[in-house]
C-alpha positions in Angstrom: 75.5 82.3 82.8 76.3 84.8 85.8 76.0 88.2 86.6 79.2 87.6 88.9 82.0 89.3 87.7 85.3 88.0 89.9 87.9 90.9 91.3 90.7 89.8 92.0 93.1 92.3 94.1 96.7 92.4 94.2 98.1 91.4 97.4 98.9 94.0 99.7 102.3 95.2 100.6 103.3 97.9 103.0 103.9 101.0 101.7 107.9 101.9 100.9 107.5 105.7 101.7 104.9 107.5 104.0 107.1 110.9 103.3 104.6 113.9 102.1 105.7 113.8 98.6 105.2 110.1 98.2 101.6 110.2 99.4 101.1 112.9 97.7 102.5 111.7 94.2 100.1 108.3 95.1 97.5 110.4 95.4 98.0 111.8 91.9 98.6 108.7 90.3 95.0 107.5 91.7 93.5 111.0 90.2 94.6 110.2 87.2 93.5 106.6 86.9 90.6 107.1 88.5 89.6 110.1 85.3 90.8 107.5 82.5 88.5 105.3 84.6 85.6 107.3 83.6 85.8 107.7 79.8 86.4 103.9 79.7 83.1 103.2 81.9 81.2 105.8 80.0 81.4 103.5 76.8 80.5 100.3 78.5 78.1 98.6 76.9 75.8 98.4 79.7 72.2 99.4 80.4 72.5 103.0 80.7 71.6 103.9 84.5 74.0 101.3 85.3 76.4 103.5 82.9 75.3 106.9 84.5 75.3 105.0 88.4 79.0 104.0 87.6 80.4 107.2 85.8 78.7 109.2 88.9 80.4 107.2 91.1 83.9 107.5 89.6 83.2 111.0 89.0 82.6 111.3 93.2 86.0 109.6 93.7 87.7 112.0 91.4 86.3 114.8 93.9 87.1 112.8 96.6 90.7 112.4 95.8 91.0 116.1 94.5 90.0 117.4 97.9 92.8 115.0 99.9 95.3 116.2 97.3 94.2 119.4 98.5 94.6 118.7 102.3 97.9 117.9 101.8 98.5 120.8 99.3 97.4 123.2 102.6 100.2 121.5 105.0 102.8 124.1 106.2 105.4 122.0 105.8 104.7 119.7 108.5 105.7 115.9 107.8 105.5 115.1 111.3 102.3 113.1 110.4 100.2 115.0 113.1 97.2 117.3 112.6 97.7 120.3 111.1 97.4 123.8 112.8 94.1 125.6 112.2 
């Protein structure tokens, strides 16, 4: 028996829409897969600082993500992909 546990990812394809609001609606979507993620891996039926390591870790990607929905939430309106104005 193996501790191995195969991942198998989707191949890539390049993304349809780079607009603002598409990034931004991506970006949401993640959030929110990313919080059911951590309900699920809270009831894992794992040793339980593997269970804490793991939710801790999904809970750091939900920050993650929150602040780059932020960053784009402080744009002025600039889609010109370039940095924004301080």
């Amino acid at each position: 028996m193996s501790n191995i546990v195969p991942f198998r990812r989707k191949p890539r394809t390049p993304p349809a829409d780079c607009s603002l609001v598409a990034v931004a609606d991506d970006l949401l979507a993640a959030l929110d897969a990313v919080q059911g993620l951590v309900g699920r891996a809270a009831s894992m039926n794992r040793p339980a600082i593997e269970v804490e390591r793991t939710v801790q870790n999904l809970l750091d990607a939900v920050s993650a993500l929150e602040r780059a929905v932020d960053c784009i939430g402080e744009g002025e309106g600039s889609e010109g992909g370039g940095p924004m104005p301080a």
